[in-house]
C-alpha positions as CSV (number, residue, x, y, z in Angstrom):
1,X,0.0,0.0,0.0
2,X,0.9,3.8,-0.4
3,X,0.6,6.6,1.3
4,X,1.1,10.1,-1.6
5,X,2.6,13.3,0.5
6,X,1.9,16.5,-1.3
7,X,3.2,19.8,0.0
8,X,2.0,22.8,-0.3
9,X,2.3,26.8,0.6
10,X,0.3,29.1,-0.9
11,X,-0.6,26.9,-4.1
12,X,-1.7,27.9,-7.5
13,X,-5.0,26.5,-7.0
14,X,-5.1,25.2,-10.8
15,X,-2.5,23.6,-10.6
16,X,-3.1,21.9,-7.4
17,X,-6.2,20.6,-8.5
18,X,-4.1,19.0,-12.0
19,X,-2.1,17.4,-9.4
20,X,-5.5,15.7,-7.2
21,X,-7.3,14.9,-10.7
22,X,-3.5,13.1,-11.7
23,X,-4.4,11.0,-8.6
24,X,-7.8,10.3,-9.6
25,X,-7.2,9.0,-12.4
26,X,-4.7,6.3,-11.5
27,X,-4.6,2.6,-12.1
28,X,-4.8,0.3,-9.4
29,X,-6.2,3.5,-7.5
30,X,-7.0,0.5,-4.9
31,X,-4.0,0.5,-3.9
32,X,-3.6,4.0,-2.3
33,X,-4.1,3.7,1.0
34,X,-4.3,7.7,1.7
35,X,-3.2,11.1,0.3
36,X,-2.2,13.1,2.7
37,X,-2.2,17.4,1.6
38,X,0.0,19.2,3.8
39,X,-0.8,22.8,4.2
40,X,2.5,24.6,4.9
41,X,1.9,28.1,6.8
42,X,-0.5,29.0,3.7
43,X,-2.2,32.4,3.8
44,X,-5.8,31.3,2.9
45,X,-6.6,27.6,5.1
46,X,-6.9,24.8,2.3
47,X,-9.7,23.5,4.5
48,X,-11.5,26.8,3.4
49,X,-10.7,26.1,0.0
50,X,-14.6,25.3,-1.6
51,X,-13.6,24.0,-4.7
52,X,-10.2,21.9,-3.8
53,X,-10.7,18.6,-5.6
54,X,-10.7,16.2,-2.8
55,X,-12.3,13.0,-1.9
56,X,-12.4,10.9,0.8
57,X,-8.8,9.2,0.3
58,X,-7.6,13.3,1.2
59,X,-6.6,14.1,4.2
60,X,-5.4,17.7,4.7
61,X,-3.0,18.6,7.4
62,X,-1.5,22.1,8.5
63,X,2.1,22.4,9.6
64,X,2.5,25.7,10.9
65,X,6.5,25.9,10.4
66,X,7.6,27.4,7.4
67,X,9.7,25.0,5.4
68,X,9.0,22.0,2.9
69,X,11.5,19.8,4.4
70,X,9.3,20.2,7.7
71,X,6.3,19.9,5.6
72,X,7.6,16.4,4.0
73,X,8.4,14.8,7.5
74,X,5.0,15.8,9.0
75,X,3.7,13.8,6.3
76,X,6.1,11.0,7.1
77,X,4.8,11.2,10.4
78,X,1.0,11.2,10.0
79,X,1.5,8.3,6.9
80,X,0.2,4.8,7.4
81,X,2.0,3.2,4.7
82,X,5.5,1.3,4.2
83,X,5.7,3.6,1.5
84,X,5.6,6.8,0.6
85,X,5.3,9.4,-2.1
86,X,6.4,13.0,-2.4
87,X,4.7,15.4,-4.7
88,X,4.7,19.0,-4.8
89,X,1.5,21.4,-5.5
90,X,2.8,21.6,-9.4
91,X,3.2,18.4,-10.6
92,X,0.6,15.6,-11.5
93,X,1.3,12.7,-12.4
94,X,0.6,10.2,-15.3
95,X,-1.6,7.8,-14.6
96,X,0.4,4.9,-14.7
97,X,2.9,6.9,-12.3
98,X,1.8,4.5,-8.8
99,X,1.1,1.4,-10.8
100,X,4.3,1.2,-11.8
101,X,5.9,2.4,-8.8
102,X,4.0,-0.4,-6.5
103,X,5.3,-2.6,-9.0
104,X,9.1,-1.6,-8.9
105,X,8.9,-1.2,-5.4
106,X,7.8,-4.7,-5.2
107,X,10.0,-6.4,-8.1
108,X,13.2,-5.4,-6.3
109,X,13.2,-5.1,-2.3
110,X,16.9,-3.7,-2.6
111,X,15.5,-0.3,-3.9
112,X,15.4,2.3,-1.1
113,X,14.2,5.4,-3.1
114,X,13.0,5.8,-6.6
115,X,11.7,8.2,-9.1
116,X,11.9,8.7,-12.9
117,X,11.0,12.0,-15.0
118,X,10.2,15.1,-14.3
119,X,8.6,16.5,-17.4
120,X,8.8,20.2,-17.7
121,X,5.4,22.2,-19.0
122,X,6.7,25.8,-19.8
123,X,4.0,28.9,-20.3
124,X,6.5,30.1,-22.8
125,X,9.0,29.3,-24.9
126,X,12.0,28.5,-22.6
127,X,14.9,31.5,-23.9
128,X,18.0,30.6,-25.5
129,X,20.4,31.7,-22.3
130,X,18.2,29.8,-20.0
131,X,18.5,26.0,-22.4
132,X,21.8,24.7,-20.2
133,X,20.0,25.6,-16.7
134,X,16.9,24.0,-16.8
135,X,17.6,20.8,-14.9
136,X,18.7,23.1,-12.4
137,X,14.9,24.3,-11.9
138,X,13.2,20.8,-12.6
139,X,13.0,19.7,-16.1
140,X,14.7,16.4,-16.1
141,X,14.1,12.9,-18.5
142,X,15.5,9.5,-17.8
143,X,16.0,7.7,-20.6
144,X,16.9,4.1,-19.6
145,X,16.7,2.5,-16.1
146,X,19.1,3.5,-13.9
147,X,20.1,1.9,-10.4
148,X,23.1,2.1,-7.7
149,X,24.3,2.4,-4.4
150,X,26.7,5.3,-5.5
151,X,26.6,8.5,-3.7
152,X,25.3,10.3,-6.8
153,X,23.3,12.2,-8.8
154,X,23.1,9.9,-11.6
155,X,20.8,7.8,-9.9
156,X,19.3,10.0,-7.3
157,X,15.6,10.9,-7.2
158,X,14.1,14.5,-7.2
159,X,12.1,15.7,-3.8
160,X,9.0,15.9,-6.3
161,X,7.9,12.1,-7.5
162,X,10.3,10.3,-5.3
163,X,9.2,6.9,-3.4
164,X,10.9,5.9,-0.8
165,X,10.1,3.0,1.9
166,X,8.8,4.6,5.1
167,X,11.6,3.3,7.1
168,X,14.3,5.4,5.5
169,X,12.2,8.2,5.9
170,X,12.0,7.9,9.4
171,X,15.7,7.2,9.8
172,X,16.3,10.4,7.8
173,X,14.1,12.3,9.9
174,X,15.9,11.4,12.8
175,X,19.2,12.0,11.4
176,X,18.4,15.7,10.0
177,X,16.2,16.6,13.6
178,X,20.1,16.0,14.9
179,X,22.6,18.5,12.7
180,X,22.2,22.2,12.4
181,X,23.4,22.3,8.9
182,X,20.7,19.7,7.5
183,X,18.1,21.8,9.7
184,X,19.2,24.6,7.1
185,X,18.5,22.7,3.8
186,X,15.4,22.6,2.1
187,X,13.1,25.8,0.4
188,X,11.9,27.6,3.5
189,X,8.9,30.7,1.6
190,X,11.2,32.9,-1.1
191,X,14.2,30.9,0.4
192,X,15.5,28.5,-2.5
193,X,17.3,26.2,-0.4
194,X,17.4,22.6,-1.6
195,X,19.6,19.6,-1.2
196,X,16.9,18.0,1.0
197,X,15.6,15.5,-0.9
198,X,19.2,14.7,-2.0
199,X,20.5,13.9,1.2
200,X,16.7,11.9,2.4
201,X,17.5,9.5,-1.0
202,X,21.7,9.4,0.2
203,X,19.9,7.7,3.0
204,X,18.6,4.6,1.7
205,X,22.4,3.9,0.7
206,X,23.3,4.5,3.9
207,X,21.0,1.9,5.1
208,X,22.3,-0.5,2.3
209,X,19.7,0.7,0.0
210,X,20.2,0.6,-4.1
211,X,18.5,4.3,-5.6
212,X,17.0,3.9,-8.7
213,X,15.3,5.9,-11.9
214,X,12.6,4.4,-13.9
215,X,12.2,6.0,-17.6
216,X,8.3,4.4,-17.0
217,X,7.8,7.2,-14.1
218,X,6.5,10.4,-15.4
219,X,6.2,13.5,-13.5
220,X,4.8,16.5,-15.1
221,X,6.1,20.0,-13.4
222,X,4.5,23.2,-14.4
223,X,7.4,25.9,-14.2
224,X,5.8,29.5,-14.3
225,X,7.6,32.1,-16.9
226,X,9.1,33.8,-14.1
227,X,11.6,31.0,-13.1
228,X,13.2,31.5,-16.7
229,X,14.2,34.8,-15.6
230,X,18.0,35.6,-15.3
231,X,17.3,36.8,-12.1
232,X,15.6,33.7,-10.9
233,X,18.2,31.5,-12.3
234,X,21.1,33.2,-10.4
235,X,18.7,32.8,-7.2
236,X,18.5,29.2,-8.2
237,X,22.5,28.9,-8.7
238,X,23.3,30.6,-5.9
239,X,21.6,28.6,-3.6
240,X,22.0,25.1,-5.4
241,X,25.5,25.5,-4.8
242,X,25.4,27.0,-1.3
243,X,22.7,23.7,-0.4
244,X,25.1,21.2,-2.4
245,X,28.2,22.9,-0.7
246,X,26.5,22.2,3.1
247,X,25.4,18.8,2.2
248,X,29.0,17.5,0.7
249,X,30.4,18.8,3.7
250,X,27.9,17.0,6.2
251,X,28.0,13.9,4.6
252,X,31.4,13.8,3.8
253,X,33.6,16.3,5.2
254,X,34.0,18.4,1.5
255,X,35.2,21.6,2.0
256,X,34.2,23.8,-0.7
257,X,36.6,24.3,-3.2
258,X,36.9,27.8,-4.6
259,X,39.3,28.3,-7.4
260,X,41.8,31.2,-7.1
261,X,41.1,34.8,-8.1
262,X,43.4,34.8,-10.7
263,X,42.0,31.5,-12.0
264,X,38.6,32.7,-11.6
265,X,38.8,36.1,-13.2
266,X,40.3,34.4,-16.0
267,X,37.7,32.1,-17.0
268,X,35.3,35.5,-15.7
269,X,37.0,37.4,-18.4
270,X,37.0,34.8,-21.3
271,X,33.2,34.7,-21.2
272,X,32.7,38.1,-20.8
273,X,35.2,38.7,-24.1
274,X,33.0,35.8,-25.7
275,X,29.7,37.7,-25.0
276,X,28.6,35.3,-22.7
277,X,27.6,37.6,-20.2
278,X,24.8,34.9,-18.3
279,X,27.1,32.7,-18.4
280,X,29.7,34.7,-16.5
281,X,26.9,36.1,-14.1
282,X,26.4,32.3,-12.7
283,X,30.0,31.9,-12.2
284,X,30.3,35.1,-10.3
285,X,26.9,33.5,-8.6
286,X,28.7,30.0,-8.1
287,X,32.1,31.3,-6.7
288,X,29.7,33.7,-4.2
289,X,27.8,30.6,-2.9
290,X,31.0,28.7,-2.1
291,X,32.5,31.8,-0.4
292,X,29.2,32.0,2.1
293,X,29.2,28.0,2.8
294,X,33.1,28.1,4.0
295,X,31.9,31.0,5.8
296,X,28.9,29.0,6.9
297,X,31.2,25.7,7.8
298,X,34.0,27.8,9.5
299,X,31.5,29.1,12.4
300,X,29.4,26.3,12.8
């Protein structure tokens, strides 16, 4: 059985409502045991919400601290089942999305965490400079099954889609409830923190776990026009590499690595020479983040 965690602060209502009619409209929609909605410090109570598509399987639940990492582990809490999914308030789900998951889940016991792709659905056409960024803002295809107990991204699942056994998720919650620097991952409001769900699937290896992705899982993620912004984007960089740079150095004792100003302003210059002015933007946005993690690491 399953138990489907969606998160969500301040939804686009729309879109909210794709992701419960996704549900719907599942095969083998016997076997979802509940879905639970987590309201995370929204303005407007979904339980006032009239016309929220829920039925009886919903179960909405306010978490009054700010933070989707907090909002995911209050859903691991209040879920009944051995295994759980994460979804986010933007991104239904085809409807072959728990079938298949049940089934892989069930075909190989060795999996800890799972997810496949996460299919973007831009309001516009996505601009030129933006093209090479936007994995980094969840637009991602898996192409062929992929599955190890590597420490890596290759085979890591996204926060959004992701199953993972119940277990883990507890042991996770445990682990982060414990260290100040996991306590500082994850998108808090306007704060783009993230390396969350990274270190929750890291997890399932450290309990012996495989992590897999499944080019059979589909995830559809609605990415509004202003997330193709340059300004966005550097956000986004800033704080994936300030979130990866934390979580490299809990795990593993990293240190961030900044290159030397000479080196730096080097490369700086070449793209700025080549008209690559974005480009160079992100590395001045990169070498920032790393700067403020050390900083982060040295006083913590």
């Amino acid at each position: 059985m399953l138990s489907i965690i969606i998160c969500a602060h301040n939804p686009d209502l729309q879109k909210l409502n794709l992701v419960l009619n996704s549900l719907n409209q599942q095969t083998g929609i016997d076997k979802l045991l509940e879905i639970l909605l987590i309201d995370n410090c929204s303005t407007i109570s979904l339980k006032a919400i009239p016309n929220l598509m829920v039925n009886s399987k919903v179960r909405i639940i306010e978490e009054n601290e700010l933070g989707l990492s907090k909002a995911r582990m209050r859903g691991v809490v209040e879920a009944k089942a051995n295994l759980l999914l994460f979804l986010d308030d933007d991104t239904p789900i085809d409807s072959e999305y728990v079938i298949n998951g049940l089934k892989i889940a069930d075909d190989l016991p060795d999996l800890g965490s799972f997810g496949g792709s996460q299919i973007a659905r831009f309001e516009v056409d996505v601009p030129q400079y933006a093209l090479p960024y936007i994995e980094m803002i969840g637009s991602r295809y898996i192409a062929e099954k992929r599955m190890s107990k590597e420490y890596t991204w290759e085979t890591t699942p996204g926060g959004a889609g992701m199953f993972i056994r119940k277990h883990i998720a507890e042991h996770y919650q445990r682990i982060a409830s414990e260290s100040a620097v996991r306590k500082n991952l994850g998108k808090k409001g306007k704060i783009q923190m993230c390396s969350e769900d990274v270190d929750m699937a890291y997890t399932s290896i450290d309990l012996g776990y495989n992590n897999g992705l499944f080019p059979n899982l589909k995830l559809y993620h609605y990415i509004p026009t202003k997330h193709l912004s340059r300004k966005y984007l550097l956000k986004r960089k800033f704080y994936n590499v300030y979130s990866n740079s934390l979580l490299e150095h809990v795990r593993f004792q990293k240190r961030p690595y900044v290159q030397s100003f000479k080196s730096f302003f080097m490369d700086f210059k070449k793209m700025i020479v080549g008209r690559k002015i974005f480009d160079a933007s992100m590395l001045l946005s990169e070498r920032l983040a790393l700067r403020k993690a050390i900083k982060f690491i040295e006083s913590n």
